[in-house]
PDB file of N, CA, C, O and CB in Angstrom:
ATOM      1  N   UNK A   1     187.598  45.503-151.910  1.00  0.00           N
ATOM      2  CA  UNK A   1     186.457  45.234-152.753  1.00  0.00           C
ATOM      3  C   UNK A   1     185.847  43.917-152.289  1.00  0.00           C
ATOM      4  O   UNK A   1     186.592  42.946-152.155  1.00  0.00           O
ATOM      5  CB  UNK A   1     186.858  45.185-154.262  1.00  0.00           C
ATOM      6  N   UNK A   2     184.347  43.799-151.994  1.00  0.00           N
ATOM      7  CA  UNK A   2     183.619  42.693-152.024  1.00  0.00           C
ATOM      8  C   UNK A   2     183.370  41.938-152.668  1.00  0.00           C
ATOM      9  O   UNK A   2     183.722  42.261-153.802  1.00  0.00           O
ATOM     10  CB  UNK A   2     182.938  42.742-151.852  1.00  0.00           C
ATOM     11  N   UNK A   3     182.812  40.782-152.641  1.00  0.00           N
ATOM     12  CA  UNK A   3     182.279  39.747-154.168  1.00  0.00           C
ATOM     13  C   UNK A   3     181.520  40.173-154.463  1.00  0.00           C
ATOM     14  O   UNK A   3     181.110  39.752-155.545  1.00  0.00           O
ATOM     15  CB  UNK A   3     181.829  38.345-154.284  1.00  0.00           C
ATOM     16  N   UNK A   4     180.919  41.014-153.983  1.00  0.00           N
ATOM     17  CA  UNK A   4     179.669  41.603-154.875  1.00  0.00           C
ATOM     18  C   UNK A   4     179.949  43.201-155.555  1.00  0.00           C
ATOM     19  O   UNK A   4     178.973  43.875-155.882  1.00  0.00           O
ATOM     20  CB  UNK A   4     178.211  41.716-153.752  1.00  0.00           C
ATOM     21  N   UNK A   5     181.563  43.814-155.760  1.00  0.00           N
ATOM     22  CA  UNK A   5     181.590  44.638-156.603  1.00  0.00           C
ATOM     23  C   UNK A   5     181.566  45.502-155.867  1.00  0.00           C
ATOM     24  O   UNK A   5     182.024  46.513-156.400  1.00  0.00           O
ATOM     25  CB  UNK A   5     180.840  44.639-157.504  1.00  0.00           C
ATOM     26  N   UNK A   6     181.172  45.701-154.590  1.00  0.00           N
ATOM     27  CA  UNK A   6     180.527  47.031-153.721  1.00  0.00           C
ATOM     28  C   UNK A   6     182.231  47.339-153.038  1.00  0.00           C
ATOM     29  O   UNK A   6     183.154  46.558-152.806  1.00  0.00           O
ATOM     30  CB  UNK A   6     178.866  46.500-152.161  1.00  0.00           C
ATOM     31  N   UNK A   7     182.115  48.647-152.891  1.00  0.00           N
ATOM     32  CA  UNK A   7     183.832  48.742-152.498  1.00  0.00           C
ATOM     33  C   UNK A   7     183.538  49.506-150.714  1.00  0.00           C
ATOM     34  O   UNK A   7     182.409  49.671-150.252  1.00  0.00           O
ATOM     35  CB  UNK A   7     185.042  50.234-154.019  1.00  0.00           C
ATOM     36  N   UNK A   8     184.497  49.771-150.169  1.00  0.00           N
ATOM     37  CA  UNK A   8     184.335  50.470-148.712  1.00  0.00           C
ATOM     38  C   UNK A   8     185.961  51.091-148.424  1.00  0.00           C
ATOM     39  O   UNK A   8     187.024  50.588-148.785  1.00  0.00           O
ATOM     40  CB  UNK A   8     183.775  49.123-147.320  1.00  0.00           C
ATOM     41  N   UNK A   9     185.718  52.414-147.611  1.00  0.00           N
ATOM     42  CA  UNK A   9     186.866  52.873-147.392  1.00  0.00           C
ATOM     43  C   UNK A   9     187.394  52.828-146.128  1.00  0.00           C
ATOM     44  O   UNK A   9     186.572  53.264-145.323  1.00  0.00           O
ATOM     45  CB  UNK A   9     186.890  53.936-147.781  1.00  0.00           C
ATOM     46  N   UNK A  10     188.506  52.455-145.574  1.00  0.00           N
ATOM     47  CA  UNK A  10     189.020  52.374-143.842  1.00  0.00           C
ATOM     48  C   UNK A  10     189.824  53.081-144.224  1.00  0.00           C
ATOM     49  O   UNK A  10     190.643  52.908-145.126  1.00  0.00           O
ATOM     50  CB  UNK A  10     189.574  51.020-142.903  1.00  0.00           C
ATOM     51  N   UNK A  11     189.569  54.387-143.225  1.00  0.00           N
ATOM     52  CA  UNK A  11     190.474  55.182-142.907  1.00  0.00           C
ATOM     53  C   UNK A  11     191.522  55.084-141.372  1.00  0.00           C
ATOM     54  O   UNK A  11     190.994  54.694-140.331  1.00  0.00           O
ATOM     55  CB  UNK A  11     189.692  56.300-143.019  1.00  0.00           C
ATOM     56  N   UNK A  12     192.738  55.407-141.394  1.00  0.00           N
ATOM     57  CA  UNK A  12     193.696  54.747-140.120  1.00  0.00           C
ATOM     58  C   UNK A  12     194.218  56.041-140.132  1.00  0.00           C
ATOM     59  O   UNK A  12     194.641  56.760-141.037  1.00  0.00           O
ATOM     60  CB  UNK A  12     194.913  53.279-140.313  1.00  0.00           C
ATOM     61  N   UNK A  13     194.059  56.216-138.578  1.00  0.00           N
ATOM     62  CA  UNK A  13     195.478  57.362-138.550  1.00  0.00           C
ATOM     63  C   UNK A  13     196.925  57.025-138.464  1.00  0.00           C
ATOM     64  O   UNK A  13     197.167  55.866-138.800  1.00  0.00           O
ATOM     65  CB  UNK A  13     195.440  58.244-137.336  1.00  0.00           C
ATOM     66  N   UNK A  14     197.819  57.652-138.145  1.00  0.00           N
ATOM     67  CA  UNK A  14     199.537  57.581-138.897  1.00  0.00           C
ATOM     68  C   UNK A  14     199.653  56.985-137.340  1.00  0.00           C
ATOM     69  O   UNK A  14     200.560  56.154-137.286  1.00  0.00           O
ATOM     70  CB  UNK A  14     200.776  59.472-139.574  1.00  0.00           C
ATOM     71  N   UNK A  15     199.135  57.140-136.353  1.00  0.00           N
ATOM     72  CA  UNK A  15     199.406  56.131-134.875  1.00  0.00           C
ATOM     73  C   UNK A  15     199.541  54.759-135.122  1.00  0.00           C
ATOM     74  O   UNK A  15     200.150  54.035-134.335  1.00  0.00           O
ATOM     75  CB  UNK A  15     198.160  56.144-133.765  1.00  0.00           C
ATOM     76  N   UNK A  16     198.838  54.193-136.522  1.00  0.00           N
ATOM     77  CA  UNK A  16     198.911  52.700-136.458  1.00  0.00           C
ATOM     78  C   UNK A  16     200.526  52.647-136.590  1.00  0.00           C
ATOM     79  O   UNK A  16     201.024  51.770-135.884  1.00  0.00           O
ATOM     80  CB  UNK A  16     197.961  51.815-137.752  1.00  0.00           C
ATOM     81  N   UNK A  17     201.470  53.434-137.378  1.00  0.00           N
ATOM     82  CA  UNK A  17     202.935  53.077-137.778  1.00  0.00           C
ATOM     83  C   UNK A  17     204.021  54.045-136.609  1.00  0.00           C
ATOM     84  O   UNK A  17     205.190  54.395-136.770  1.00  0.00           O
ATOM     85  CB  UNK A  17     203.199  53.602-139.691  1.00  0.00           C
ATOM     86  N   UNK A  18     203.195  54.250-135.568  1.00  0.00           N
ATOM     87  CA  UNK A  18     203.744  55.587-134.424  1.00  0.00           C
ATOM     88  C   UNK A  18     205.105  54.471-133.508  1.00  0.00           C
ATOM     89  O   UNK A  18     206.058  55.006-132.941  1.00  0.00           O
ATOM     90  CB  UNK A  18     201.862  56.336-132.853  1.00  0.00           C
ATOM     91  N   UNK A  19     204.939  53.111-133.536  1.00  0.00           N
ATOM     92  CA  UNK A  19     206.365  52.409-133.019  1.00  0.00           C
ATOM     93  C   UNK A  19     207.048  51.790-133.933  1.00  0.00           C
ATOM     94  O   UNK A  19     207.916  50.956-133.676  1.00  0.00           O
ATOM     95  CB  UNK A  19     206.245  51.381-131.996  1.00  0.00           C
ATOM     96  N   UNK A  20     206.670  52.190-135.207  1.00  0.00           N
ATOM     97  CA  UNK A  20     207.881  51.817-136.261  1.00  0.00           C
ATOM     98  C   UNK A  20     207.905  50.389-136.575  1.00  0.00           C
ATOM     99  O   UNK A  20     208.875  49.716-136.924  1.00  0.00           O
ATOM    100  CB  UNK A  20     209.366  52.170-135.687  1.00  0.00           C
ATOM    101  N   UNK A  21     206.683  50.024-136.396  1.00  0.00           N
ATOM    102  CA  UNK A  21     206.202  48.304-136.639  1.00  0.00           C
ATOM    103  C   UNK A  21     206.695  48.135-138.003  1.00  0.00           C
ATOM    104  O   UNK A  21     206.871  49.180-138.629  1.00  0.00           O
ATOM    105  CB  UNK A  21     204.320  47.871-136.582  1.00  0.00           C
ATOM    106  N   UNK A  22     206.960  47.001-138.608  1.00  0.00           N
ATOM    107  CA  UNK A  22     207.478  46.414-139.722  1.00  0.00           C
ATOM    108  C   UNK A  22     205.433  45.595-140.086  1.00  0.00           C
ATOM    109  O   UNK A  22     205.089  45.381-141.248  1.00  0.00           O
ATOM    110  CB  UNK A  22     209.286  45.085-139.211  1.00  0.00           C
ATOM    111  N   UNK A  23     204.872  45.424-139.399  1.00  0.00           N
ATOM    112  CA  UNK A  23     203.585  45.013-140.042  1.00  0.00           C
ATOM    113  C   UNK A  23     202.635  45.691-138.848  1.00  0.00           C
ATOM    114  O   UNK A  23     203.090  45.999-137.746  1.00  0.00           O
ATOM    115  CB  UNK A  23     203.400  43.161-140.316  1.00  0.00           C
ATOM    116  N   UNK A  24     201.125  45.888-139.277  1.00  0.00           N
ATOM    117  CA  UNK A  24     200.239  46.442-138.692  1.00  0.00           C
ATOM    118  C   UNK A  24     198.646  45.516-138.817  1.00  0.00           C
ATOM    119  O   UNK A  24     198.539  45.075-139.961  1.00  0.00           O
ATOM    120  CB  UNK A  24     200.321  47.865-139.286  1.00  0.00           C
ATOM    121  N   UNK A  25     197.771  45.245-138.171  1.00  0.00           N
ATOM    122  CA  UNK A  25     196.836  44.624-137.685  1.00  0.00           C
ATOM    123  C   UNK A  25     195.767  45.384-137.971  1.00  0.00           C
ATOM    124  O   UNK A  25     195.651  46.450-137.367  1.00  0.00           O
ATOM    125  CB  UNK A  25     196.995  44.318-136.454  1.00  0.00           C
ATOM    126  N   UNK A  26     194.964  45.067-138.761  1.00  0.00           N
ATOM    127  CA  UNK A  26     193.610  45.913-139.399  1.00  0.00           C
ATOM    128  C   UNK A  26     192.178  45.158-138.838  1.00  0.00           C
ATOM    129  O   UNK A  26     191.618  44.460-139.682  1.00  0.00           O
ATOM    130  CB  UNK A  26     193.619  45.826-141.368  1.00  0.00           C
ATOM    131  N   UNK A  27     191.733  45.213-137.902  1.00  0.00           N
ATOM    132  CA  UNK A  27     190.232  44.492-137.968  1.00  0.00           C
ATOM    133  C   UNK A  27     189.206  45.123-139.264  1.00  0.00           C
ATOM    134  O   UNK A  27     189.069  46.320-139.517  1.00  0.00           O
ATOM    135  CB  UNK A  27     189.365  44.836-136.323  1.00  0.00           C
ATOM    136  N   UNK A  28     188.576  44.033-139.954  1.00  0.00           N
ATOM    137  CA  UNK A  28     187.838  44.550-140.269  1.00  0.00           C
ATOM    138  C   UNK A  28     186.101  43.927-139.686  1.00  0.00           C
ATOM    139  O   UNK A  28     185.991  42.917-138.991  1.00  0.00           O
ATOM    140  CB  UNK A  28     188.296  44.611-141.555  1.00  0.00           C
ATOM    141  N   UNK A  29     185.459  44.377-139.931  1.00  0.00           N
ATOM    142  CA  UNK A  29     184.391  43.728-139.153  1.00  0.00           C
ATOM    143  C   UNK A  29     182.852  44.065-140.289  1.00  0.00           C
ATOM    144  O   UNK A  29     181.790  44.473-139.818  1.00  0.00           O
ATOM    145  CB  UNK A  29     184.340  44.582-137.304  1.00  0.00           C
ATOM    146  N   UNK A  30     183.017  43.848-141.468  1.00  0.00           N
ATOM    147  CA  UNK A  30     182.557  43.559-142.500  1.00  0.00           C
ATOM    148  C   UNK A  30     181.907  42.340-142.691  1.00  0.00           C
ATOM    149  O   UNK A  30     182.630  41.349-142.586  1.00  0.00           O
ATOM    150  CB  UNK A  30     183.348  43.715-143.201  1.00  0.00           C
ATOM    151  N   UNK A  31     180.420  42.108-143.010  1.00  0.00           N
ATOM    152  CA  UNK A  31     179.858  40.925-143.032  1.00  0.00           C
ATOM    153  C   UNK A  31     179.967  40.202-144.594  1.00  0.00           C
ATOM    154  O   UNK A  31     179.568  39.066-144.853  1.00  0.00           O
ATOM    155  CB  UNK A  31     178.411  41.157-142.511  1.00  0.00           C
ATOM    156  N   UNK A  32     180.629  41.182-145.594  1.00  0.00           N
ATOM    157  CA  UNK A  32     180.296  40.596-146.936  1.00  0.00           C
ATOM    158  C   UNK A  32     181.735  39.829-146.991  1.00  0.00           C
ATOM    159  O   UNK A  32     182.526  40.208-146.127  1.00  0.00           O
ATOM    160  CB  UNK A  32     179.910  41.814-148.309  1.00  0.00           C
ATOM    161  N   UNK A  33     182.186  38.827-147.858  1.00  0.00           N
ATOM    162  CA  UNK A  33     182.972  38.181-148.350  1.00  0.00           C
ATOM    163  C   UNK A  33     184.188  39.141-148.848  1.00  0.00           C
ATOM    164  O   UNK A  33     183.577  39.774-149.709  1.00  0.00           O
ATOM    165  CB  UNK A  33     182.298  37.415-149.257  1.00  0.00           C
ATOM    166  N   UNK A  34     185.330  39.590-148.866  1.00  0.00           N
ATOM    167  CA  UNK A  34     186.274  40.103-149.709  1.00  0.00           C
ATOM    168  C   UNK A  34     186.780  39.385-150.518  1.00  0.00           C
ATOM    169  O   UNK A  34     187.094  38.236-150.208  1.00  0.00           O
ATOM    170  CB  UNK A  34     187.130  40.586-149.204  1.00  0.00           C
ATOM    171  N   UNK A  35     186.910  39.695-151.293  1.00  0.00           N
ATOM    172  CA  UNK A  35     187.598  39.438-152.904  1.00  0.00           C
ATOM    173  C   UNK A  35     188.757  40.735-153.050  1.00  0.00           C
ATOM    174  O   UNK A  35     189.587  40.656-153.956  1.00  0.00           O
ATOM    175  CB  UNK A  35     186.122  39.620-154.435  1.00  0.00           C
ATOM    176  N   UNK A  36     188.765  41.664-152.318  1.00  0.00           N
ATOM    177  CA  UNK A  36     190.291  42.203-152.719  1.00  0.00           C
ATOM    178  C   UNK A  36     190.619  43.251-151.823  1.00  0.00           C
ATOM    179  O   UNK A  36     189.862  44.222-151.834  1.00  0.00           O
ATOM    180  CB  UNK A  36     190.455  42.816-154.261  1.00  0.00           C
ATOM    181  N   UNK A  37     191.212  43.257-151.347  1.00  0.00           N
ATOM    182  CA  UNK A  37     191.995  44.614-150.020  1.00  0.00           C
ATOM    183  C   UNK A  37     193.525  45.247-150.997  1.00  0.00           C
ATOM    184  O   UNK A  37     194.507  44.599-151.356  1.00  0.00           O
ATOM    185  CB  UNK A  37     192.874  43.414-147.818  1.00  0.00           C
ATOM    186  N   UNK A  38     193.212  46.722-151.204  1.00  0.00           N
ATOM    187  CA  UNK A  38     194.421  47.859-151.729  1.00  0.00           C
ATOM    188  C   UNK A  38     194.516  48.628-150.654  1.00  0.00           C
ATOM    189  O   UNK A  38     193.521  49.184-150.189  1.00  0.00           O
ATOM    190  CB  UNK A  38     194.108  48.877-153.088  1.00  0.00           C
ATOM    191  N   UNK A  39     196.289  48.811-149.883  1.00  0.00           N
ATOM    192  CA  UNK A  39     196.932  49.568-148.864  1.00  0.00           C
ATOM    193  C   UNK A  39     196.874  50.835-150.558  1.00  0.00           C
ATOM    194  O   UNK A  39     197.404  50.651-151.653  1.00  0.00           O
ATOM    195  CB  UNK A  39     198.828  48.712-147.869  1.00  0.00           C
ATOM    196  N   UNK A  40     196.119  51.878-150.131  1.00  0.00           N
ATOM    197  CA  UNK A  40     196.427  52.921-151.092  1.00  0.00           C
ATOM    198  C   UNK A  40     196.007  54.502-150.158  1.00  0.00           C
ATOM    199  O   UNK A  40     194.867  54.626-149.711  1.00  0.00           O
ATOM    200  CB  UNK A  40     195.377  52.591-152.681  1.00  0.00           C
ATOM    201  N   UNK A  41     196.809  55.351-150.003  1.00  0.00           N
ATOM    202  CA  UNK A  41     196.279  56.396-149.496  1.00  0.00           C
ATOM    203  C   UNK A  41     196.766  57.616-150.181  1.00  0.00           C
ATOM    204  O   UNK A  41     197.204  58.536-149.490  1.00  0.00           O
ATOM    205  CB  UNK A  41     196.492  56.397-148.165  1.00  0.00           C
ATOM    206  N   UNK A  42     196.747  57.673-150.930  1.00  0.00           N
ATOM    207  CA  UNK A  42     197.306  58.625-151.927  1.00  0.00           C
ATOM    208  C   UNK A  42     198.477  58.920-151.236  1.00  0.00           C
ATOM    209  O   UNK A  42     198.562  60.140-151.374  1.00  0.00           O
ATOM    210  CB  UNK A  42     196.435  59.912-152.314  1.00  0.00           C
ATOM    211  N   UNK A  43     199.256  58.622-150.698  1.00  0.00           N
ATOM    212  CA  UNK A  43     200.671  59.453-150.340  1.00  0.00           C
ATOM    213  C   UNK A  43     201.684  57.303-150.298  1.00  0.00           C
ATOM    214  O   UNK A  43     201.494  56.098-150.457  1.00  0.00           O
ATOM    215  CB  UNK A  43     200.459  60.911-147.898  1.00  0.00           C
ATOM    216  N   UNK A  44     202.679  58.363-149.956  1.00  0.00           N
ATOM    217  CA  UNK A  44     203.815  57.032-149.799  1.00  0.00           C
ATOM    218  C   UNK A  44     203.432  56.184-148.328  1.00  0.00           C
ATOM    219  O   UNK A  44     203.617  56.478-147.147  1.00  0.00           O
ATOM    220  CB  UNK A  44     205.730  57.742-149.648  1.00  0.00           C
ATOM    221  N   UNK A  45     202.783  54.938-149.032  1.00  0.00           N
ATOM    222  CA  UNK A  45     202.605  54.355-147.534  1.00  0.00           C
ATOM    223  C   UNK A  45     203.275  53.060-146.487  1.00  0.00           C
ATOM    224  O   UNK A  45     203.161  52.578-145.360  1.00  0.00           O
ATOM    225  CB  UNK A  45     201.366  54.030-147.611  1.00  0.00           C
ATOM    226  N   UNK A  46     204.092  52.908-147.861  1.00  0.00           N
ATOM    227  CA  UNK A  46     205.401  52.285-147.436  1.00  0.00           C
ATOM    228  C   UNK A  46     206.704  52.104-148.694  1.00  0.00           C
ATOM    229  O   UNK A  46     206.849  52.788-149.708  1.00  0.00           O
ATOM    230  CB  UNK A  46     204.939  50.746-146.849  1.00  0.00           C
ATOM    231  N   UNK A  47     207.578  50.900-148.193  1.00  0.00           N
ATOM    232  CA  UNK A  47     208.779  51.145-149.203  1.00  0.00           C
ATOM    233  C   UNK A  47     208.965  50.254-150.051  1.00  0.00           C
ATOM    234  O   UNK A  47     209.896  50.065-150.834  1.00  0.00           O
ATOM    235  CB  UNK A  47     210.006  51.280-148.669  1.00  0.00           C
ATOM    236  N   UNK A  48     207.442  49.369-149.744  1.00  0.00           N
ATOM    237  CA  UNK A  48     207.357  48.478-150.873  1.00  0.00           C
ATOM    238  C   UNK A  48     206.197  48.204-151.948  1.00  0.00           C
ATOM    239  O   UNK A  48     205.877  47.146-152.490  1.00  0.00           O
ATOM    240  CB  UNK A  48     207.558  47.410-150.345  1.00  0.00           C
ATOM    241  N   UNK A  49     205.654  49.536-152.085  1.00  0.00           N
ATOM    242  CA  UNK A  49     204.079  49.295-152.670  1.00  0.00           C
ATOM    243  C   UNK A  49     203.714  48.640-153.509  1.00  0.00           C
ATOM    244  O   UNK A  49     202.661  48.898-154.092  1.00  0.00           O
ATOM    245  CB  UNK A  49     203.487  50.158-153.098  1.00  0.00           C
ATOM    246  N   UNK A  50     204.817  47.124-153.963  1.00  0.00           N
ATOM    247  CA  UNK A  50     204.415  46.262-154.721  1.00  0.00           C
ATOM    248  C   UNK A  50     203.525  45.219-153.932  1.00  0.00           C
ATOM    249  O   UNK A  50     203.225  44.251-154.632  1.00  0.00           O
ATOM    250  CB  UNK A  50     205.526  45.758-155.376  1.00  0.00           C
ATOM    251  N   UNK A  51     203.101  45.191-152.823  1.00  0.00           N
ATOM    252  CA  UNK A  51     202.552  44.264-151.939  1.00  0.00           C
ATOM    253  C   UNK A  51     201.738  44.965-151.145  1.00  0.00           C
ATOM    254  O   UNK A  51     201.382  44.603-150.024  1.00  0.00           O
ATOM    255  CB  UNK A  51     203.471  43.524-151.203  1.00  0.00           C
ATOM    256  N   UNK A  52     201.416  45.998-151.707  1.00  0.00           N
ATOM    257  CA  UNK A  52     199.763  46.290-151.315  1.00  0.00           C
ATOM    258  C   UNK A  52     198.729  46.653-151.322  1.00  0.00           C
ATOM    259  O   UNK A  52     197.945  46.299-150.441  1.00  0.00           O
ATOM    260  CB  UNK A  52     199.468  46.504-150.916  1.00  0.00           C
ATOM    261  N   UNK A  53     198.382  44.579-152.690  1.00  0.00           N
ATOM    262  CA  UNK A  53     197.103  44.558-152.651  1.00  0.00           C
ATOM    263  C   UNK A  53     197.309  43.397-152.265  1.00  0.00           C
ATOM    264  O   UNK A  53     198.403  42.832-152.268  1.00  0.00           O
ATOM    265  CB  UNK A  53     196.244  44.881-153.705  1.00  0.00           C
ATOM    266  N   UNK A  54     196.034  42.847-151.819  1.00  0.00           N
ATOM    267  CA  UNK A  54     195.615  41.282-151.519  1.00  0.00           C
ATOM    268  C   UNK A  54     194.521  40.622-151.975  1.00  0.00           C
ATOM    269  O   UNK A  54     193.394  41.062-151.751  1.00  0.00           O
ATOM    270  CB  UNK A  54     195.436  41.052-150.266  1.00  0.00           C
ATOM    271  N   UNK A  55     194.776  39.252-152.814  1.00  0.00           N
ATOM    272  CA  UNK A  55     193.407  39.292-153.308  1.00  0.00           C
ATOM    273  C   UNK A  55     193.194  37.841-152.965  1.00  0.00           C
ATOM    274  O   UNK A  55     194.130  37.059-153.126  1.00  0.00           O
ATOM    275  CB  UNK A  55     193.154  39.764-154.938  1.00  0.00           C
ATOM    276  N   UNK A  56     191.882  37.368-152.443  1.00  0.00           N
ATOM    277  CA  UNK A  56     191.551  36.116-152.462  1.00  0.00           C
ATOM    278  C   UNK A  56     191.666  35.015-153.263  1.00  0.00           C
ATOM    279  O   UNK A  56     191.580  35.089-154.489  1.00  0.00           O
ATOM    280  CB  UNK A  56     190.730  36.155-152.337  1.00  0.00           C
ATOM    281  N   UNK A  57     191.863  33.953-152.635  1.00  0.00           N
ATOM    282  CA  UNK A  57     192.073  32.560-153.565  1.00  0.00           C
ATOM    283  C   UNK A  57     191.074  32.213-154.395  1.00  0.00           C
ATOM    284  O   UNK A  57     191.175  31.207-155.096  1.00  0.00           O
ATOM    285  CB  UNK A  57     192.248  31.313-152.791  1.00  0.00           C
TER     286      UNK A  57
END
């Protein structure tokens, strides 16, 4: 989510987790400010889904 309320969806295929990485690298290339990033894909997307959202200071 942006500061301005407006939301956007990144879609990743299952190749980003294909060597069994413990963390993964997202560019985003978005000109508006974020105020909040949710790892949510309707299925299980990891083993800790208490940590993924992120929200700005």
């Amino acid at each position: 989510m942006y500061t301005d309320d407006s939301k956007e969806t990144l879609h990743q295929n299952p190749a980003i987790w294909e060597k069994n990485e413990k963390t993964a690298v997202v560019i985003l290339k978005g000109k508006k400010p974020i105020r909040q990033i949710t790892l949510d894909g309707g299925i299980f997307m990891d083993a800790t889904p208490l940590n993924n959202k992120w929200s700005a200071k």
